[in-house]
N, C-alpha and C positions, 0 to 999 in steps of 0.2 A: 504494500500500500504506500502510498506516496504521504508526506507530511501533511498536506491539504485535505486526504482523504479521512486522516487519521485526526486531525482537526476539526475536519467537520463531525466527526464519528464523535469527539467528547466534546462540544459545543464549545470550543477554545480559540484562539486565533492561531496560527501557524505558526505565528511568531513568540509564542506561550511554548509552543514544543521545539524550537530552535532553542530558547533560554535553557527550557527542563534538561535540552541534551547536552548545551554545552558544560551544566552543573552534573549531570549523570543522576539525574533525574527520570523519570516517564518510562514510556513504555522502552524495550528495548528494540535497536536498530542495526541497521546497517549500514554501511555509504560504500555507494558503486558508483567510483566517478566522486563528481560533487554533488550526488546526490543522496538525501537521505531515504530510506525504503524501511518497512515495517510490515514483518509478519501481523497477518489478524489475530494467531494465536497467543503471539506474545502481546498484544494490546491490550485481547481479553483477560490473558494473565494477572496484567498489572491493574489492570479495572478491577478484578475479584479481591486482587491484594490493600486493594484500596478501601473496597469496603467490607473489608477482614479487619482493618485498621495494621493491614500491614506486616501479619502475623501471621502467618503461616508453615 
């Protein structure tokens, strides 16, 4: 999934998940090129860990 798509999916700005990445933050990624990409699985990952409060 592309940052935009993964943006629009948690109702955040694009630029909300450039911050989260460059702190090691959010969901987890990858970069191919200058691009960042994101598994759907790892999104939903970090969504479930989120509201686990992180605990798992």
């Amino acid at each position: 999934m592309t940052r935009q798509e993964v943006a629009d999916r948690l109702k955040v700005p694009a630029k909300t998940l450039a911050q989260w990445a460059s702190r090691g933050r959010g969901p987890r990624f990858a970069r191919i090129g200058r691009h960042a990409r994101y598994k759907l699985s790892d999104c939903m990952a970090w969504e479930n860990e989120q509201f686990a409060g992180g605990s798992q």
